[in-house]
C-alpha positions in Angstrom: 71.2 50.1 64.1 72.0 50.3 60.6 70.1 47.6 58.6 69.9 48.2 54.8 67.1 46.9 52.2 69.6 45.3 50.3 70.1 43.0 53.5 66.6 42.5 54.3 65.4 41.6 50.6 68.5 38.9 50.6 67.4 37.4 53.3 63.8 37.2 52.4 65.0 35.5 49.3 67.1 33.1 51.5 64.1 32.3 54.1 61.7 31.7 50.7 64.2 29.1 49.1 66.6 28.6 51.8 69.3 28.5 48.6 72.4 31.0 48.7 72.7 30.1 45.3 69.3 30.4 44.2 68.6 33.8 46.2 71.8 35.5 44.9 70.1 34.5 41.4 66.9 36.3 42.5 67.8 39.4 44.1 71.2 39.9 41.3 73.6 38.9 43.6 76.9 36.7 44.1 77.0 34.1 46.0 79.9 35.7 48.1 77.8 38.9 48.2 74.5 37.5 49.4 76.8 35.5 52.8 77.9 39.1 53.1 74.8 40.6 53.1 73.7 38.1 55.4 76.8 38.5 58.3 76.4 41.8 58.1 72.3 41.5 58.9 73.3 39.8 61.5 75.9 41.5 63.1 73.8 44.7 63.1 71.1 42.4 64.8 73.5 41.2 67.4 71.5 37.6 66.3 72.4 34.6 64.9 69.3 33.9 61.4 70.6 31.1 59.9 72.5 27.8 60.5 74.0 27.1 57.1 75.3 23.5 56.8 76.5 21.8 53.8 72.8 20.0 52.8 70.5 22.9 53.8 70.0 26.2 55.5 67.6 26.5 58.4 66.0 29.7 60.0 66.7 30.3 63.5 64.0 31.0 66.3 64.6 35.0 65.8 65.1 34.4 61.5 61.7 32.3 61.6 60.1 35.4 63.5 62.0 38.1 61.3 60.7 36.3 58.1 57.1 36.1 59.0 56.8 39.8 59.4 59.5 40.9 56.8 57.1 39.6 54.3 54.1 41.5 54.6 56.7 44.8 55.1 58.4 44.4 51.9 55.4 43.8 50.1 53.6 46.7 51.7 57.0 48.7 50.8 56.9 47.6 47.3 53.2 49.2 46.8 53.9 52.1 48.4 57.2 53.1 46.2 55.0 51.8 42.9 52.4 53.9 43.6 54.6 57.0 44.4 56.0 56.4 40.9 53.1 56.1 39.1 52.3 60.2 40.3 55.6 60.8 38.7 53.5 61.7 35.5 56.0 62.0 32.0 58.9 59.9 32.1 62.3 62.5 31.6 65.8 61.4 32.0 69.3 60.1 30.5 70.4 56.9 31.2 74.2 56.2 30.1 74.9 52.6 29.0 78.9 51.2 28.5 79.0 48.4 26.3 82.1 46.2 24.5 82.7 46.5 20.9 80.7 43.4 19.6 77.6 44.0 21.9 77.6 47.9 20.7 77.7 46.7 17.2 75.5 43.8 17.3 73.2 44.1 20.0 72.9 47.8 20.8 71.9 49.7 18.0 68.3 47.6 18.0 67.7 48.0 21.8 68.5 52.2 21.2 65.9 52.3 18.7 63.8 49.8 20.6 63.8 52.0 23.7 63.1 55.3 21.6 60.1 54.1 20.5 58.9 52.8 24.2 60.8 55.7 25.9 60.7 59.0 24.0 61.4 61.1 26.5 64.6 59.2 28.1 67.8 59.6 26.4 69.9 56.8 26.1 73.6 57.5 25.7 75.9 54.6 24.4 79.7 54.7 25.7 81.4 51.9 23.0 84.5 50.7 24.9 86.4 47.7 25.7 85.3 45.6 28.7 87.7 46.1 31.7 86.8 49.8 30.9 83.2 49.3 30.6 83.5 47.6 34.4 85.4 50.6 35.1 83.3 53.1 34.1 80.3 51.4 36.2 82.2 51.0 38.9 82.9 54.7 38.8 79.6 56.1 38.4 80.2 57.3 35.1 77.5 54.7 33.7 74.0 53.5 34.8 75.3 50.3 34.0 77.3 48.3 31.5 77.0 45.5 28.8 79.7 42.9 29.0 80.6 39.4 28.7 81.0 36.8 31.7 83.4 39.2 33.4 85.6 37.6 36.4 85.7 39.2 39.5 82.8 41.3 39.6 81.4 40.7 43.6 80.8 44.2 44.1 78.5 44.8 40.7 75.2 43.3 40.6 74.9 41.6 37.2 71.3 40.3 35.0 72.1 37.8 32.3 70.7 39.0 29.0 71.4 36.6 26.6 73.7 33.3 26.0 75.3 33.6 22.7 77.1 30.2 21.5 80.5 30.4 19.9 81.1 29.3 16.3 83.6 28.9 13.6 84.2 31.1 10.6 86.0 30.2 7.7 86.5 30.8 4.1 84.9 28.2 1.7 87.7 26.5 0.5 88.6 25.3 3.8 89.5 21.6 4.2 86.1 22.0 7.7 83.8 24.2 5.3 81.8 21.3 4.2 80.5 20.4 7.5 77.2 21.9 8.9 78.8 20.7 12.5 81.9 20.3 13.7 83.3 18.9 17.2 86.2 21.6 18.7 88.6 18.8 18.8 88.6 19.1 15.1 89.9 22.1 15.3 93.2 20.9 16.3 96.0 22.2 14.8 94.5 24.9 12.6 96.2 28.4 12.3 93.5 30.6 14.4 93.0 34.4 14.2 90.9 35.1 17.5 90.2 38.3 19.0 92.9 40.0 21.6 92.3 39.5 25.1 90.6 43.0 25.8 87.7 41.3 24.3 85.3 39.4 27.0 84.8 36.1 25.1 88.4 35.4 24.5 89.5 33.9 27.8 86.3 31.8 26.9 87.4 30.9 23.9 90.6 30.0 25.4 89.4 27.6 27.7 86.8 25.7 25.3 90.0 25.1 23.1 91.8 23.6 25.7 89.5 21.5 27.5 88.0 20.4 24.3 91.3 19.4 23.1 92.0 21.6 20.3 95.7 21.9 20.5 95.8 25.7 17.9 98.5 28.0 16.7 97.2 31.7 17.1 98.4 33.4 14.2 96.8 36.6 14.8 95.3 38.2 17.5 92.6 41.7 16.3 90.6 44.3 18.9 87.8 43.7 16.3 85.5 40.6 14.2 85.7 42.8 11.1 89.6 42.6 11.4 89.7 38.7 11.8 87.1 38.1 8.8 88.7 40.2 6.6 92.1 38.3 7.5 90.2 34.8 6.8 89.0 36.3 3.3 92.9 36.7 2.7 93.3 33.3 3.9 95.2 33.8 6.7 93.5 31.2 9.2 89.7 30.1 10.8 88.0 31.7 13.7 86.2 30.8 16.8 83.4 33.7 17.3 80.7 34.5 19.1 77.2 34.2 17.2 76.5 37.6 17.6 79.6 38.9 15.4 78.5 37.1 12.6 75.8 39.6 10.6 72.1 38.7 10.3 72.1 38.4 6.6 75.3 36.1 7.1 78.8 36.4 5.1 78.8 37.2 1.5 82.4 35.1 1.3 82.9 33.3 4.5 80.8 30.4 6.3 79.6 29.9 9.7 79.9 26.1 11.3 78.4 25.5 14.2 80.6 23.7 17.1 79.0 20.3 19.6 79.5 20.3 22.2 77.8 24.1 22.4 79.6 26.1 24.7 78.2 29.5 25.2 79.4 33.3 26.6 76.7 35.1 28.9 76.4 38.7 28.5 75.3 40.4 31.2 74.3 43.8 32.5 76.5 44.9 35.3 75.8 47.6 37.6 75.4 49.2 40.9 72.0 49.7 42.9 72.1 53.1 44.2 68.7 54.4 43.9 67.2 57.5 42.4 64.7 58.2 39.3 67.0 57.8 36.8 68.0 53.9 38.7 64.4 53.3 37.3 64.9 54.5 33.7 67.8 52.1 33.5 66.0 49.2 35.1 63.4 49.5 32.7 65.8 49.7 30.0 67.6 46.5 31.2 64.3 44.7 31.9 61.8 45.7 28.8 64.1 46.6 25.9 67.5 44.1 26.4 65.1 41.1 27.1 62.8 42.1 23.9 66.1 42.2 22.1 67.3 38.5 23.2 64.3 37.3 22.2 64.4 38.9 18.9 67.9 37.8 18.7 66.3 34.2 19.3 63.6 34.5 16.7 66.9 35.9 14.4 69.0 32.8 15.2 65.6 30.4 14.2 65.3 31.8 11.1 69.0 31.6 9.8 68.4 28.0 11.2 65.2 27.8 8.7 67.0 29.4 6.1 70.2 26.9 6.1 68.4 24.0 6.1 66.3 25.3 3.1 69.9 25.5 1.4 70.6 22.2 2.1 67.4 20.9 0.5 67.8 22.8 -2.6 71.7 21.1 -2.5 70.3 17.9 -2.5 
């Protein structure tokens, strides 16, 4: 019999909230991948766990009995493997992180130096590249895991969302929309657009809020980087639709930033394999303490450009 943990722990989330959905959330999972974890349980077992219908999933006689004693194991399990790394004494290792070019310029460089000073003695190696090759490299081993944006297809990668960054619209100041502290998409129809090429994760996004928003655009360039497209809108060449994050802290020295209703949002998520080892833990407590610190920070960033614009509009007034 070959029964994995991976199997055991899905189901143990399944029996808990008897939810696909809600246990492929918890254990970083699919919802394709936890059914699969799940047949294959069972087919190892030679036993039917689950009856699945539409409007609810029930344990079986031999899932009830397997959940009441899987509990207590994986908990037991847990301890055991926590303890055993606690003797593990000073924390050495590399852990090797893929990221696409506006999350390794906007979002990286803080959680490096953030996990530095919680993590002297890991080193943390950035690989900035675009996103199909950031899934590659994971997918190859090459990484511990990668920083990406909402990537499709991705079944076979077990991704944690680290942030949700809303899209905006850039612009120079003399632009008929630059007036507005918020706009609807829609009234971006017709405008000459310069977006970023579809290598970048958040274009195929941007794509479809355009359409089903209604805004009807001409793409008049297409750049592999934000600093291209707002050096193109200083030169008047068209607006842009970015994500939050590519538009600097301090703000634009001669562009504006609009915020677009309805908010529509990317998700950037680490992706990665499980596949165990010391150095696995290094990276999960990278992911876990120094990414989440940073969307927070990133949060408490956002509020305070918030503060700061409406004190602009009072001292306008």
């Amino acid at each position: 019999m070959n029964v994995s943990l991976r199997q055991l722990r899905v189901f143990r989330a399944i029996a808990d909230g008897r939810n696909f959905s809600r246990a492929g959330d918890q254990v970083g999972l699919s919802q394709p991948a936890v059914s699969r974890s799940i047949h294959e349980l069972e087919s190892q077992l030679g036993l039917k766990l689950l009856d699945r219908t539409t409007r609810e999933v029930v344990l079986t006689e031999a899932g009830q009995s397997l959940a009441l004693r899987l509990a207590r194991v994986l908990d037991e399990l847990d301890q055991a493997l926590a303890e055993v790394h606690g003797m593990a004494g000073a924390r050495r290792g590399k852990v090797r992180v893929a990221s696409s070019p506006t999350l390794s310029a906007n979002l990286m460089p803080a959680c490096i130096a953030e996990c530095a000073r919680r993590e002297p003695e890991i080193e943390f190696v950035l690989l900035d590249r675009i996103q199909q090759d950031v899934l590659d490299s994971v997918r190859a081993g090459e990484v511990d895991f990668g920083v990406v944006v909402e990537p499709p297809d991705t079944d076979d990668l077990h991704g944690e969302p680290i942030l949700d960054d809303p899209f905006c619209l850039v612009l120079p100041p003399g632009h008929r929309l630059a007036a507005q502290r918020t706009l609807r998409w829609s009234a971006l129809d017709g405008e000459a657009l310069v977006l970023l090429d579809h290598a970048s994760g958040s274009r195929r996004l941007i794509d479809q809020a355009l359409q089903h928003q209604g805004a009807h655009c001409t793409v008049r360039q297409q750049v592999g980087h934000p600093t291209t497209a707002f050096r193109m809108l200083e030169a008047g060449l068209g607006i842009s639709v970015m994500p939050s994050l590519a538009v600097p802290p301090a703000g634009f020295r001669n562009l504006q930033v609009v915020q677009l209703t309805p908010r529509i949002e990317r998700t950037c998520k680490a992706e990665f394999f499980r596949t165990g080892g010391r150095d696995e833990q290094h990276a999960r407590d990278i992911r876990a303490v120094c990414l989440r610190q940073r969307m927070r920070r990133r949060e408490t960033a956002e509020a305070v450009r918030g503060d700061h614009d409406r004190a602009a509009l009072l001292s306008e007034q």
